[in-house]
N, C-alpha and C positions, 0 to 999 in steps of 0.2 A: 723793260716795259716802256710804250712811249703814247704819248695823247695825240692824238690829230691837232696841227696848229689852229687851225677855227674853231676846236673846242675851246683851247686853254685862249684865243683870244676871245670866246664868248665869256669866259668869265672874267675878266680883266675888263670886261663891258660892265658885266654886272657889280665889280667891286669898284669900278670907276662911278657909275650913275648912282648905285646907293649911296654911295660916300658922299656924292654932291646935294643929293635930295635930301639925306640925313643932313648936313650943312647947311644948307637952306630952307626945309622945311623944321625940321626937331632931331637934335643927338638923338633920340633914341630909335629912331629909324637905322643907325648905326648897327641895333641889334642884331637886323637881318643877315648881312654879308658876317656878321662876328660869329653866328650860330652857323652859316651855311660854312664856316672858316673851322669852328671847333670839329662838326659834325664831319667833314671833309678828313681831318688831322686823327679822330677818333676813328673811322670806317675805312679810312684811306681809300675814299671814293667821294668826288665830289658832284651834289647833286643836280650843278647848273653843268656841268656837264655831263653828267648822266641825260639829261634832258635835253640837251640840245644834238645828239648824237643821233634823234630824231629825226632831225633837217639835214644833217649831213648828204648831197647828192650823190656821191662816189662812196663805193667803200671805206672805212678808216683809213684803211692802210694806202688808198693811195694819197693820201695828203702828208704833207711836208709833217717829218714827226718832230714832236719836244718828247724831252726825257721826263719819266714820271716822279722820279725821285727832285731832281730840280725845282718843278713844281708842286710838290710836297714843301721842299724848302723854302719858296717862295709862299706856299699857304701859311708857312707857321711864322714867317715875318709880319707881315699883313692881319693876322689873327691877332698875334701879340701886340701889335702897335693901335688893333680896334679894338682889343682890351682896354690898353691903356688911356685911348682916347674914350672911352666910355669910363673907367673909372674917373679921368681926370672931371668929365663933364660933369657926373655925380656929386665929385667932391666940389664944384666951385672952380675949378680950375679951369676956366672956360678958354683960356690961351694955349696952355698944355695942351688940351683936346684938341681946336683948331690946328695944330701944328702937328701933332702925331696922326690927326686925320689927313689931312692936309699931302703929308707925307705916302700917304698909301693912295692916296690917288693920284698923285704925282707918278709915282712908280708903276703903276698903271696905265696911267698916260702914256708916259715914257715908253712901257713895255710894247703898248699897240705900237708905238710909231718904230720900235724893231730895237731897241737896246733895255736889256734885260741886269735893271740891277740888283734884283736877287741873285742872277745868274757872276755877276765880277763876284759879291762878299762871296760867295761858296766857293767861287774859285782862287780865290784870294787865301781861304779859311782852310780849303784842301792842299794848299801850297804852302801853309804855315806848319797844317801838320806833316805833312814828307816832311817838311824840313827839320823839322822839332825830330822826326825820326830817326833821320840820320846824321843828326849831333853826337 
């Protein structure tokens, strides 16, 4: 299974700007990309790209594909890390938060401008297991 690449960059738009707007306006704006990230992880269908598949001009398929499992692994990093920046924010830990939020829009950044660091840990993480296998 693979996503059209200006879906999975729509949403790296939207997990970039909410992260900034939660940043600068209130953590708890945080919420939004944390739920569209669980609901995403849980349905194993994400809803800003369900929606933007909309505008797509060409069919899917003729767009440059990403792998959907990848981007799975890339939601559940990003989820988890806007978890914990929401707990930390909860708890007082307003540094924590800044820094694990911080972190995911980075990687987002990052990701639009074409290097993909969910993509090295999983690749890094499936090379550790071969290897571990054939020990």
């Amino acid at each position: 299974m693979s996503i059209p690449k200006p879906l999975v960059q729509t949403n790296q738009i939207f997990i970039f700007i909410m992260v900034l707007i939660g940043l600068i306006i209130h953590p708890a704006i945080l919420l939004v990309p944390f739920t569209v990230g669980v609901y995403t992880l849980l349905r194993k269908q994400n809803p800003i790209i369900m929606f933007g598949k909309r505008f797509l001009k060409r069919s899917a398929n003729q767009y440059k594909q990403e792998d959907k499992d990848q981007q799975i692994f890339n939601q559940w990093i990003a989820t988890i890390c806007l978890g914990l920046s929401l707990i930390f924010f909860y708890t007082e830990l307003t540094i924590l938060g800044y820094i694990s939020s911080l972190m995911v829009m980075a990687a987002a950044g990052i990701a639009l401008m074409g290097y993909c660091i969910g993509c090295t840990i999983r690749y890094r993480y499936m090379m550790w297991k071969y290897r571990r296998s054939k020990a």
